[in-house]
N, C-alpha and C positions, 0 to 999 in steps of 0.2 A: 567864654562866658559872656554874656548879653549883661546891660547894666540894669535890668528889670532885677536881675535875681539879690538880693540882700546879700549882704558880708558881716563878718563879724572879727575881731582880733580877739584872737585868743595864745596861749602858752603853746610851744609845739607841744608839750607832753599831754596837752586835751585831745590832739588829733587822735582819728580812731582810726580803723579801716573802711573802707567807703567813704570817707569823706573827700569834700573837694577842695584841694589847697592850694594857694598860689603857692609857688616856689620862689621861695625868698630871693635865689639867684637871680634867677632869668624872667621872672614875673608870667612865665604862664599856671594855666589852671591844669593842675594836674589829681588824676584819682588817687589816692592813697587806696592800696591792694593788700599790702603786707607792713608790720613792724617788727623788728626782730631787736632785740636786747645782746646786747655786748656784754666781754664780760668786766667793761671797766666804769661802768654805771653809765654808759650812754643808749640811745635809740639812733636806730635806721630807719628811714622811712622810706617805703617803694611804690613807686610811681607804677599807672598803667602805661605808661610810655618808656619802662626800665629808667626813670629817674629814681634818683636816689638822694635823699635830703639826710644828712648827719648833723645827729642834734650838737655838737660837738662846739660848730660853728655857727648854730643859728643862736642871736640874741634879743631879748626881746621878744613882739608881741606876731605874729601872722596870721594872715586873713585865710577866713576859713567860710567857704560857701554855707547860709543860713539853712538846712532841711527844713523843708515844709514840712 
């Protein structure tokens, strides 16, 4: 992602699908495709790149590319 484009921090539980997230880990920008609900009140979140972000372990606030 170019640094033209706007960020914002948000909750991982605002991410939707399509949106563009940095991955808390490794810091790149990845598409969020899929969410899928566990059944012990957590979120999955899936990458176009087969990452996979478990809300589990994320705390705090993550950038989330602004949509025009």
């Amino acid at each position: 992602m170019s640094s033209e484009h706007a960020t914002e921090q948000v909750r991982l539980s605002d991410i939707r699908e399509g949106d563009m997230l940095q991955d808390p880990r490794s810091g790149k920008w990845i598409k969020i495709t899929q969410t899928t609900d566990a059944t012990e009140r957590y979120r999955v979140y899936h990458g176009d790149g087969g990452e996979v972000i478990d809300s589990r372990f994320v705390t705090g606030l993550v950038n989330r590319q602004v949509r025009e």
